[in-house]
Biopython code that builds the backbone (N, CA, C, O; Angstrom):
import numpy as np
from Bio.PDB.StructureBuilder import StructureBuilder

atoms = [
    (1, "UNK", "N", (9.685, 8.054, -6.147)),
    (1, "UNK", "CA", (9.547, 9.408, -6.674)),
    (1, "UNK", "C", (9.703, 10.417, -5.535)),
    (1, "UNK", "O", (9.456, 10.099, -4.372)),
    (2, "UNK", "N", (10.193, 11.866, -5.953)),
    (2, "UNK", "CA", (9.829, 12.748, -5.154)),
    (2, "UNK", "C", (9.333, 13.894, -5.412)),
    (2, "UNK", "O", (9.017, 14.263, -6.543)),
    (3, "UNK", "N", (9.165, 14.899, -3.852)),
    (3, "UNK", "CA", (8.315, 15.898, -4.491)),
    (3, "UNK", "C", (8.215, 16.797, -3.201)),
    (3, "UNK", "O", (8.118, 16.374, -2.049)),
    (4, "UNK", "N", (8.256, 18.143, -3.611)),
    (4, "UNK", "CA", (8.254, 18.977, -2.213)),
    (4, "UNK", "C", (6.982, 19.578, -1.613)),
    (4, "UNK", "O", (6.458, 20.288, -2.472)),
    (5, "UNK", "N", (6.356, 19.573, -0.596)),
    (5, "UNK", "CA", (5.084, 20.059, -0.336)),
    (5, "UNK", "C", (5.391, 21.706, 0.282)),
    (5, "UNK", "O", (6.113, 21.847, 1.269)),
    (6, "UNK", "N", (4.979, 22.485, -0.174)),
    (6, "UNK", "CA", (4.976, 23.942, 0.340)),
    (6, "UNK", "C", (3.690, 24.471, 0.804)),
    (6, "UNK", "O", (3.688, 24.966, 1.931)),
    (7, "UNK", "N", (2.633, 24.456, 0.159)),
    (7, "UNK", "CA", (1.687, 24.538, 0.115)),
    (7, "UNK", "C", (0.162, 23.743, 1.130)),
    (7, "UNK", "O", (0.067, 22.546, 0.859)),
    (8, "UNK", "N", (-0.350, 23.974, 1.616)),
    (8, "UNK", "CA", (-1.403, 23.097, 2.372)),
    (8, "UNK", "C", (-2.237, 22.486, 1.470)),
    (8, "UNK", "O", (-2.750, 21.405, 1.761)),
    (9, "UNK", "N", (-2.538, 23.252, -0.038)),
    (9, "UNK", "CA", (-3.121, 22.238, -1.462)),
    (9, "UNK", "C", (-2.456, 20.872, -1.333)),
    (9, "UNK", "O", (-2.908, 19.747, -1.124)),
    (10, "UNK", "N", (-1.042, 21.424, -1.559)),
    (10, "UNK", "CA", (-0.216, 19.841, -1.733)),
    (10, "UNK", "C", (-0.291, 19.067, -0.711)),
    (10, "UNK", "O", (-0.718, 17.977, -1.089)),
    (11, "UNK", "N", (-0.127, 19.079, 0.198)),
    (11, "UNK", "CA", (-0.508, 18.301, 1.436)),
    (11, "UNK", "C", (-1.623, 17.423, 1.972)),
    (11, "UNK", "O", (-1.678, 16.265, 2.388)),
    (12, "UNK", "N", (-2.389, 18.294, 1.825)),
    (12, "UNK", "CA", (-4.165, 17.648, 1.049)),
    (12, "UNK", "C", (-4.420, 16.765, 0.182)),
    (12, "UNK", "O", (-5.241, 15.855, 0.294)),
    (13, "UNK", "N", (-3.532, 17.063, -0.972)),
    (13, "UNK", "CA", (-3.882, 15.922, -1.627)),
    (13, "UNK", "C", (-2.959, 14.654, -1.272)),
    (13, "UNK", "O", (-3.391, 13.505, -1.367)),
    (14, "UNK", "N", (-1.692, 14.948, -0.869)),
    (14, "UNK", "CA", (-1.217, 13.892, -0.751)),
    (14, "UNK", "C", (-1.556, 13.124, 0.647)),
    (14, "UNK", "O", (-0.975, 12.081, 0.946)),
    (15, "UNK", "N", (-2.588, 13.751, 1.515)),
    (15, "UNK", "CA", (-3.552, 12.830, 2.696)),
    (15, "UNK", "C", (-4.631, 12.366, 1.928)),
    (15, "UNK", "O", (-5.408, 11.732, 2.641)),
    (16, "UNK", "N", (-4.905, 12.416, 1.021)),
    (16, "UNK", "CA", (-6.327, 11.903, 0.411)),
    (16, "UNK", "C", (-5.725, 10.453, -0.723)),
    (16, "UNK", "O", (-6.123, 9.324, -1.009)),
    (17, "UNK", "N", (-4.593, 11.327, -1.071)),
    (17, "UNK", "CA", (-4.295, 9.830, -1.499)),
    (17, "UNK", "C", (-3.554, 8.718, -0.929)),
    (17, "UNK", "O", (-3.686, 7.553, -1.305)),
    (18, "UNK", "N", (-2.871, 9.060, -0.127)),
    (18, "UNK", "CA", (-2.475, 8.213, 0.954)),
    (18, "UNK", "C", (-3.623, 7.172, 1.910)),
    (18, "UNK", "O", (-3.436, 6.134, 2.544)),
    (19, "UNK", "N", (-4.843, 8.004, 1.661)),
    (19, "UNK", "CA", (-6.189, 7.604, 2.308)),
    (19, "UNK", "C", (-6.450, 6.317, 1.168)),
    (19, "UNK", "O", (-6.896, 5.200, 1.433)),
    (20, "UNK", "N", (-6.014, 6.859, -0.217)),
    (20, "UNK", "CA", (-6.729, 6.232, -1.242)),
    (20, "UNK", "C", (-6.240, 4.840, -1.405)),
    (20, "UNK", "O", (-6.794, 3.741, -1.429)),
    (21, "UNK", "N", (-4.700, 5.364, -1.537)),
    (21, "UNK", "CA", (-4.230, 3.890, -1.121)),
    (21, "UNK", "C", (-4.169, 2.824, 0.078)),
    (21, "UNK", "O", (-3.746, 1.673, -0.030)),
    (22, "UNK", "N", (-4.646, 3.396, 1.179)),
    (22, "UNK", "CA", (-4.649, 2.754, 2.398)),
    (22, "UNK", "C", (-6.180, 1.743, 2.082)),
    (22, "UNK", "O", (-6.359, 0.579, 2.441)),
    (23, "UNK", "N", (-6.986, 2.495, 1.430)),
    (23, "UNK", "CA", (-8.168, 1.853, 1.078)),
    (23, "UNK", "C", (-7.856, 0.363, 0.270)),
    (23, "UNK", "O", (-8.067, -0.817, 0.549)),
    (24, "UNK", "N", (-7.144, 1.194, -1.053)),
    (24, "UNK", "CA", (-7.055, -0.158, -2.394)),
    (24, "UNK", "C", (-6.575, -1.192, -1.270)),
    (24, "UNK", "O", (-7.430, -2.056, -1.073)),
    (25, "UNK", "N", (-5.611, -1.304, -0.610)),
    (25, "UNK", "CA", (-4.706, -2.327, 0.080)),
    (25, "UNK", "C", (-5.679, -2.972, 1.697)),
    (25, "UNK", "O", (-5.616, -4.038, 2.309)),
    (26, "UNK", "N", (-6.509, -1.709, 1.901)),
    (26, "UNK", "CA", (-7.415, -2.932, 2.678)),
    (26, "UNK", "C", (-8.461, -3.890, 1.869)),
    (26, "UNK", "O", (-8.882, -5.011, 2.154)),
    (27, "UNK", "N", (-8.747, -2.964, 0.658)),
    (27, "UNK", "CA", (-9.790, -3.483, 0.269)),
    (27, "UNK", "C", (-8.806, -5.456, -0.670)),
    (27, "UNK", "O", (-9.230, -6.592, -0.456)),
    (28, "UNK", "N", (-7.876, -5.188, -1.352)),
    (28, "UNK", "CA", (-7.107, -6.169, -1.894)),
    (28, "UNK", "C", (-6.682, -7.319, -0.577)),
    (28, "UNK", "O", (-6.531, -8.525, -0.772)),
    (29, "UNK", "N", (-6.568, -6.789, 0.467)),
    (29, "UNK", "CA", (-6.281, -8.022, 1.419)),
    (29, "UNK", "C", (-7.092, -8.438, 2.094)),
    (29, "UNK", "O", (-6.853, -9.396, 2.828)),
]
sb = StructureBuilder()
sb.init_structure("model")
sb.init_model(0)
sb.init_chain("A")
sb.init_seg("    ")
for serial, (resi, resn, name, xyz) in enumerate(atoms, 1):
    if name == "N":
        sb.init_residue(resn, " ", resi, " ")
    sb.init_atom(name, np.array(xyz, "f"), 0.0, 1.0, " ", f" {name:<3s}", serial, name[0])
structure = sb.get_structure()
């Protein structure tokens, strides 16, 4: 997928979920 970040909102969230998934995948291995 894509998607443009302009904003520091958007950016934010996409470090938190990047966090989120870094989590699921430590927590799964």
């Amino acid at each position: 997928f894509e998607f443009s970040i302009d904003d520091e909102d958007a950016s934010e969230s996409v470090r938190m979920i990047k966090c989120l998934i870094f989590d699921t995948i430590m927590l799964i291995s």
